[in-house]
C-alpha positions as CSV (number, residue, x, y, z in Angstrom):
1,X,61.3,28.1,-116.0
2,X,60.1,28.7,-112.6
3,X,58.7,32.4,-112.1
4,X,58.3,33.7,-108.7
5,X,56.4,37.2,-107.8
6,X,57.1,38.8,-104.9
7,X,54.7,42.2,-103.8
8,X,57.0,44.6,-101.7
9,X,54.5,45.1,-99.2
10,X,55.1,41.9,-98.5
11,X,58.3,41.5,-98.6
12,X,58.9,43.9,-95.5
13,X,57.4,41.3,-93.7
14,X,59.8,38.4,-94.4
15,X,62.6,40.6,-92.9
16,X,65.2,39.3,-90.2
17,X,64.6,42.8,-88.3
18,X,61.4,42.2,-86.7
19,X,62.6,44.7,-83.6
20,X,60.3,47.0,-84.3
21,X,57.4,44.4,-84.1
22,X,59.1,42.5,-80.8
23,X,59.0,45.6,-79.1
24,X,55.4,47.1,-80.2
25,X,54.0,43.5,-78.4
26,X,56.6,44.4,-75.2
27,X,55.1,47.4,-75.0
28,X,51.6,46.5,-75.2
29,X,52.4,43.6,-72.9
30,X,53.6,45.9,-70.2
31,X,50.7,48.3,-70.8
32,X,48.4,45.3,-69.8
33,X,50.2,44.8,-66.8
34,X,50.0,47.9,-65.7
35,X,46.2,48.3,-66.0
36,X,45.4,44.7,-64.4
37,X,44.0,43.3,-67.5
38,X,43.7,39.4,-67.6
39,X,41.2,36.6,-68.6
40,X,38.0,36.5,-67.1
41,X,37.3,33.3,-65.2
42,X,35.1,31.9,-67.6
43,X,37.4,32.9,-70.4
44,X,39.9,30.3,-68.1
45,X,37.5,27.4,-67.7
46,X,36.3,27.4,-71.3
47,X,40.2,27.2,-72.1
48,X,40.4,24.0,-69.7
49,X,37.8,22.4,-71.1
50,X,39.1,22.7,-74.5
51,X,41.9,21.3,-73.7
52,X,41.1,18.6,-71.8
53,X,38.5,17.7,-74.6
54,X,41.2,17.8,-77.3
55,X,42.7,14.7,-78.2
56,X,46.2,14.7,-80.9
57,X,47.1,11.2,-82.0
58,X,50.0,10.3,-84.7
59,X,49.0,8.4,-87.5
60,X,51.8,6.8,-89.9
61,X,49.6,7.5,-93.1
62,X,48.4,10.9,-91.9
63,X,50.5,12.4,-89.6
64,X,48.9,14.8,-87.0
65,X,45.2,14.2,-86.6
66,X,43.3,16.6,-83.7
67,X,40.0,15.2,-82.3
68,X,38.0,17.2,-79.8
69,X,35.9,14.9,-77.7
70,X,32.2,16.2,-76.5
């Protein structure tokens, strides 16, 4: 017999109403705006590097595998 548990703090979070959530982010989202926040430059360039360092190739035995090349 399969047995499950389910903790109802938890379970608020598997809700199909996540408005209250979507607009707590749009509302910090337009806060940064407003007060000009943004990535620093080197924030931006260690981004770039990342990604042109990363490598994702397809295997058929293992699927997804991520390299990052140095």
């Amino acid at each position: 017999m399969k047995k499950s548990l389910t903790l109802y703090p938890l379970a608020s979070l598997s809700s199909t109403d996540n408005t209250g959530a979507r607009t707590r982010k749009h509302q910090h989202r337009k806060k940064m705006e407003r007060n000009g926040v943004s990535p620093s430059e080197q924030v931006i360039r260690n981004l770039l590097s990342y990604s042109s360092a990363l490598s994702v190739l397809t295997t058929r035995d293992t699927g997804f595998v991520h390299l990052v090349m140095n």
